[in-house]
FIDOBA-153011 format. One record per residue: residue number from 0; residue in one letter; x, y, z of N, C-alpha, C, O in turn. Coordinates in steps of 0.02 Angstrom, whole numbers, padded with zeros to 5 digits, always signed. Each point is the difference from the previous one (the first is absolute). Layout:
NUM/A/X/Y/Z/X/Y/Z/X/Y/Z/X/Y/Z;
...
//
This chain:
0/X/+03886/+08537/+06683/+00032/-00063/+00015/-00047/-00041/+00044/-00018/+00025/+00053;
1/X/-00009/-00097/-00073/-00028/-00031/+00053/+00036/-00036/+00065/+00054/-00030/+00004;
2/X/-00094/+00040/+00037/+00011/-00016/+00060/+00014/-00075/-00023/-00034/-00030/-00041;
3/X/+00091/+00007/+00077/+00028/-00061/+00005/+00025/-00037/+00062/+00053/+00023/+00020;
4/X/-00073/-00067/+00010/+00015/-00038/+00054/+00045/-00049/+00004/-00015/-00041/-00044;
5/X/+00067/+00022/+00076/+00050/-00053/+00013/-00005/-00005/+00079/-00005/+00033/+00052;
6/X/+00011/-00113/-00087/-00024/-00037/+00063/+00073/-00063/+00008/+00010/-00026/-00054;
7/X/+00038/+00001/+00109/+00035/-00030/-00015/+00001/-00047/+00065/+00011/+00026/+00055;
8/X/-00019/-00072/-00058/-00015/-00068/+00057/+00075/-00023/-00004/+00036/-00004/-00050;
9/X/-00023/-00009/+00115/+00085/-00044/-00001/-00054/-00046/+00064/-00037/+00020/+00045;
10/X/+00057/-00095/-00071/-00014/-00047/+00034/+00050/-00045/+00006/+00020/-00027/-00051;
11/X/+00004/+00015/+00102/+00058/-00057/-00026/-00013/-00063/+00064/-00005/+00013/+00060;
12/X/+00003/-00069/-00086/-00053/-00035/+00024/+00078/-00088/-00029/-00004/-00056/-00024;
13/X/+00059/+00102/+00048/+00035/-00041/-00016/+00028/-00068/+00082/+00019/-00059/-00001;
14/X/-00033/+00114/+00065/+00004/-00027/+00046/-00068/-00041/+00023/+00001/-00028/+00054;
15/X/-00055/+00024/-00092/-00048/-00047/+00008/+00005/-00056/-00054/-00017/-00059/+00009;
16/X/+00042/+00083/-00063/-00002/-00061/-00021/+00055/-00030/+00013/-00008/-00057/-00022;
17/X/+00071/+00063/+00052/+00063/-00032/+00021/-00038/-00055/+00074/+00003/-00061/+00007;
18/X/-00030/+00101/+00027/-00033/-00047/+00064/-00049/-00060/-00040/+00007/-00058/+00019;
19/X/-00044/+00070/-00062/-00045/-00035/-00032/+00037/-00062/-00023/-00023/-00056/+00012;
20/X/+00088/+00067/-00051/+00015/-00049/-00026/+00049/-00033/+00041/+00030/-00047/-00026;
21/X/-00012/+00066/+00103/+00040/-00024/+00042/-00063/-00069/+00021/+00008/-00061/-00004;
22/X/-00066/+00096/+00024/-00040/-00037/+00043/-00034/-00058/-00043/-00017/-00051/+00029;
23/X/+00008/+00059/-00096/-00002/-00040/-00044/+00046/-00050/-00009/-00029/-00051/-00019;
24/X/+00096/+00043/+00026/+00050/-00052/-00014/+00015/-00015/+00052/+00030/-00053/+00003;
25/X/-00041/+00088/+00057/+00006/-00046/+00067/-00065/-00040/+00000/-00005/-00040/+00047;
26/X/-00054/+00045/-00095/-00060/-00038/+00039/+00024/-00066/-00062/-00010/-00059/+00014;
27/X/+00038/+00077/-00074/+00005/-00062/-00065/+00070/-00040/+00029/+00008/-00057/-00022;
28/X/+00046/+00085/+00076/+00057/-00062/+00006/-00045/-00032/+00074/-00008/-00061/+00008;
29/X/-00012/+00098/+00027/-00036/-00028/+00069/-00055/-00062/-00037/+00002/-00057/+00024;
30/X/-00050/+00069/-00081/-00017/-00082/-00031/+00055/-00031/-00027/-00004/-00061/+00003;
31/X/+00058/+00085/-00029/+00047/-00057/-00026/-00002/-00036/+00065/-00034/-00049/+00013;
32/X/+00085/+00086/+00032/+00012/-00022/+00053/-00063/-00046/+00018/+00010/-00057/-00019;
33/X/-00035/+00061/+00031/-00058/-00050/+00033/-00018/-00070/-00036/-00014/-00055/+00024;
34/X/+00018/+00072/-00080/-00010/-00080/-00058/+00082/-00033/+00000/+00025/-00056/-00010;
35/X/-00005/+00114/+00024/+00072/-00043/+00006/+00008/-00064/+00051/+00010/-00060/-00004;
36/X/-00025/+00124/+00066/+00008/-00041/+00050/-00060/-00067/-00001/+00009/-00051/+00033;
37/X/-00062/+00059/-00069/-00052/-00065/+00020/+00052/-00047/-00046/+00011/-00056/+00022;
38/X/+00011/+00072/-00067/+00037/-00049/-00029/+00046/-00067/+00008/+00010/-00058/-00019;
39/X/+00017/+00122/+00069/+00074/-00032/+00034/-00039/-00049/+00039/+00004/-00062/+00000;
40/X/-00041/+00101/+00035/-00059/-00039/+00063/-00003/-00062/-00043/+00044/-00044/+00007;
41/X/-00105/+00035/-00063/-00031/-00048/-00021/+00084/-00053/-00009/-00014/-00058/-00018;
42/X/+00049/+00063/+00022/+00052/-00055/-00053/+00070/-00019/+00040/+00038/-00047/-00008;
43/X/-00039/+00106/+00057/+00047/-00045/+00063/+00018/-00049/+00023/-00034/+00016/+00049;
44/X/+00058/-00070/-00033/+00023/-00051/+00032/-00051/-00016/+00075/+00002/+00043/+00044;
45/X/-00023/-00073/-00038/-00061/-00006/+00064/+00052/-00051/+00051/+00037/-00040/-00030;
46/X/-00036/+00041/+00060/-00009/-00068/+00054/-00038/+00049/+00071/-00059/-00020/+00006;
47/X/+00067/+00048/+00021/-00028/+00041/+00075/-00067/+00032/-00032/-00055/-00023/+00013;
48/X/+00069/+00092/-00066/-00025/+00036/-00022/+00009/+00085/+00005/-00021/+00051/-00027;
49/X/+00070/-00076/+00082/+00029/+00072/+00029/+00030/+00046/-00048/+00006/+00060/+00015;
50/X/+00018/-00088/-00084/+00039/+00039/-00035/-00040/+00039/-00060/+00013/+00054/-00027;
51/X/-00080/-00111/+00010/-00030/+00034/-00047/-00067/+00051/+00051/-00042/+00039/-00023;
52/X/+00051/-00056/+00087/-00056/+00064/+00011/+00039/+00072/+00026/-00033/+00051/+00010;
53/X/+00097/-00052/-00002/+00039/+00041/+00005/+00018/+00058/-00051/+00037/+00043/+00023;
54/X/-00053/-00035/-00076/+00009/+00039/-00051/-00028/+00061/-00022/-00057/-00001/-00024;
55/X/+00092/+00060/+00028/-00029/+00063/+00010/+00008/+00044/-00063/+00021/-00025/-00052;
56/X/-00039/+00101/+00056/+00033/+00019/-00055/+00003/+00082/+00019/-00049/+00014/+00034;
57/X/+00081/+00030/-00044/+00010/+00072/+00039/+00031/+00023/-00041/+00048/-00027/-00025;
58/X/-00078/+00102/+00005/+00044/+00056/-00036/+00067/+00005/+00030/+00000/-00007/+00061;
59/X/+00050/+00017/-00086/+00053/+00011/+00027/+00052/+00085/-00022/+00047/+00033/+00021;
60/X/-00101/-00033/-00077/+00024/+00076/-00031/-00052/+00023/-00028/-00052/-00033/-00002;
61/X/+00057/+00087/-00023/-00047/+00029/-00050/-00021/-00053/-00061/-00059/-00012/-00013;
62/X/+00116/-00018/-00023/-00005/-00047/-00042/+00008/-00031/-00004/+00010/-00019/-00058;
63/X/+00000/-00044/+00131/+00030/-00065/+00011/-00048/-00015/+00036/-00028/+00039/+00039;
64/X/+00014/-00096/-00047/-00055/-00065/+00035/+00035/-00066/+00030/+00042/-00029/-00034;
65/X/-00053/+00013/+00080/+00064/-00058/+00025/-00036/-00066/+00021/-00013/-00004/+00060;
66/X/-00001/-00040/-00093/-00017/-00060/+00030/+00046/-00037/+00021/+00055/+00002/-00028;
67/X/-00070/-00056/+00101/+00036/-00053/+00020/-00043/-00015/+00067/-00058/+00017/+00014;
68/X/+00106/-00055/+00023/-00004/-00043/+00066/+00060/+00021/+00057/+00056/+00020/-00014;
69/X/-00085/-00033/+00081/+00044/+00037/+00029/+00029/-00082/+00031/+00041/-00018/+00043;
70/X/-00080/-00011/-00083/+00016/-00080/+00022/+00075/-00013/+00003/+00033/+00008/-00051;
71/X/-00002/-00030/+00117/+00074/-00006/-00021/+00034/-00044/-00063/+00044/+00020/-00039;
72/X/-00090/-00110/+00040/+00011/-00027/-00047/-00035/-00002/-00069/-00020/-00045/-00036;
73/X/+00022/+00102/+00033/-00054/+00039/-00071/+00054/+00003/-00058/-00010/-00017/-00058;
74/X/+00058/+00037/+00081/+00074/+00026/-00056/+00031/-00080/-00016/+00032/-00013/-00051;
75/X/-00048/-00036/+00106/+00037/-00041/-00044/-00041/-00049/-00011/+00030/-00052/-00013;
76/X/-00102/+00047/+00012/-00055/-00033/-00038/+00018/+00035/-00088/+00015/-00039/-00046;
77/X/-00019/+00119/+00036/+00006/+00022/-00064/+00049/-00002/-00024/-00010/+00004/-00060;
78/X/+00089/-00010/+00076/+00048/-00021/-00029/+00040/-00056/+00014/+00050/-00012/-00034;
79/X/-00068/-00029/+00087/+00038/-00059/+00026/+00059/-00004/+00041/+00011/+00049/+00036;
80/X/+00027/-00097/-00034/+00046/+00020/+00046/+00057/-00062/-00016/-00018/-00057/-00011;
81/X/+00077/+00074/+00013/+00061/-00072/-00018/-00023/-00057/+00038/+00020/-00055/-00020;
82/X/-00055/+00057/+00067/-00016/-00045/+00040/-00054/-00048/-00015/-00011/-00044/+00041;
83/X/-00021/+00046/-00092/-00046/-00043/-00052/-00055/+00026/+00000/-00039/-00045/-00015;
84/X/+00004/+00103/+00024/-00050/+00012/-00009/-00005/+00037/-00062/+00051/+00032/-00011;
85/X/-00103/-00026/-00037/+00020/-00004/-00060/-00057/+00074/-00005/-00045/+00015/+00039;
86/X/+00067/+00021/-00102/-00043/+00079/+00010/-00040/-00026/-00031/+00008/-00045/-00041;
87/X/-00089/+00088/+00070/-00052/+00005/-00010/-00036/+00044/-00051/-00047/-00018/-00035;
88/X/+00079/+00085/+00036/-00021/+00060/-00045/-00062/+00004/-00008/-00028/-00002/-00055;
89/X/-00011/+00011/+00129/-00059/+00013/+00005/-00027/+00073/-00006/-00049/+00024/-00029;
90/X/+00105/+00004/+00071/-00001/+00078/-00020/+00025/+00023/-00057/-00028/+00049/-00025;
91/X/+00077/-00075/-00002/+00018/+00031/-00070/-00034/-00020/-00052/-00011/+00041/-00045;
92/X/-00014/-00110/+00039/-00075/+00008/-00052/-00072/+00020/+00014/-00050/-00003/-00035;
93/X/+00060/+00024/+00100/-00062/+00061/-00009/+00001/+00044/-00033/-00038/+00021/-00044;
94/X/+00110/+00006/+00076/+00016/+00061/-00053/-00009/+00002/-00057/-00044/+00030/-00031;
95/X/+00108/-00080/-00001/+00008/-00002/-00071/-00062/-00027/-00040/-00016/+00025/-00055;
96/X/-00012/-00065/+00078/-00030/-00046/-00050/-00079/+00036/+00002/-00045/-00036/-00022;
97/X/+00027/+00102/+00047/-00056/+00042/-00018/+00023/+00070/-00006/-00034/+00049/+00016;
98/X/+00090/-00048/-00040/-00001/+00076/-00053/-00054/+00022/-00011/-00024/+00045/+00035;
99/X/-00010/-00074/-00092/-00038/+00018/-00043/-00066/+00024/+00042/-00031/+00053/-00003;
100/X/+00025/-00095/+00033/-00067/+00043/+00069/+00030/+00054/+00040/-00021/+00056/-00016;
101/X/+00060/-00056/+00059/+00046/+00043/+00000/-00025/+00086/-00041/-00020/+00056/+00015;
102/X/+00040/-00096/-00073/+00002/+00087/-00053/-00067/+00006/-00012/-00020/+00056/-00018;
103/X/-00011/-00089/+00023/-00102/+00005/+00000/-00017/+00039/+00035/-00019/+00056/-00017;
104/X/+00024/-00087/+00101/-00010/+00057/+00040/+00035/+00076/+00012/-00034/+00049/+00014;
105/X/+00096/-00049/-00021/+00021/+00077/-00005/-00041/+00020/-00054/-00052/+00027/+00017;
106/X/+00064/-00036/-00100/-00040/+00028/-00034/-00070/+00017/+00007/-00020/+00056/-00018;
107/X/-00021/-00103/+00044/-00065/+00022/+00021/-00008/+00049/+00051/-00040/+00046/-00007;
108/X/+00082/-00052/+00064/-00006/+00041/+00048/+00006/+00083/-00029/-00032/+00049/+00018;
109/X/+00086/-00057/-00070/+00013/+00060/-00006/-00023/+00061/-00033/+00014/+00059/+00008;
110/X/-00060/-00095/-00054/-00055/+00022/-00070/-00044/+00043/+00033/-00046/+00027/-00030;
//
């Protein structure tokens, strides 16, 4: 009978790649986040300037990214107020209106 060798490798390389792809989609919403926020920046309502240099952006979860202003009259520059000021949707067409870059960068990031 010939001599026969077995050889059996267990690698499980499932907790590196779970960190890998954590640190990966925190680095692809942290650029959303950031073009977001220049967005909002670039298209704000000016008179001081206080509101468009105010704009930040911070993980808030594993898979949440949070842009805004801690500006008090920030909320009713972007949606207005009964009182005649009329919404802006500076922040919500940042958002909305670059999806499509948006899904660029996650996808690239993530390849």
């Amino acid at each position: 009978m010939p001599l026969v060798a077995s050889v059996t490798f267990k690698v499980n390389n499932i907790d590196v790649a779970k960190s890998e792809l954590k640190s990966k989609v925190r680095e692809a919403l942290m650029e959303c986040g950031e073009v977001c926020q220049n967005y909002a920046s670039a298209t704000a309502p000016v008179k001081t300037g206080n509101l468009r240099a105010s704009f930040d952006h911070k993980m808030v979860s594993d898979n949440t990214v949070a842009i805004g202003t801690d500006v008090e009259y920030g909320k009713y520059q972007e949606l207005g107020t009964s009182r005649g000021i009329k919404p802006k949707y500076f922040l919500t067409n940042a958002l909305r209106g670059h999806i499509g870059e948006y899904e660029t960068i996650i996808r690239t990031t993530l390849k």
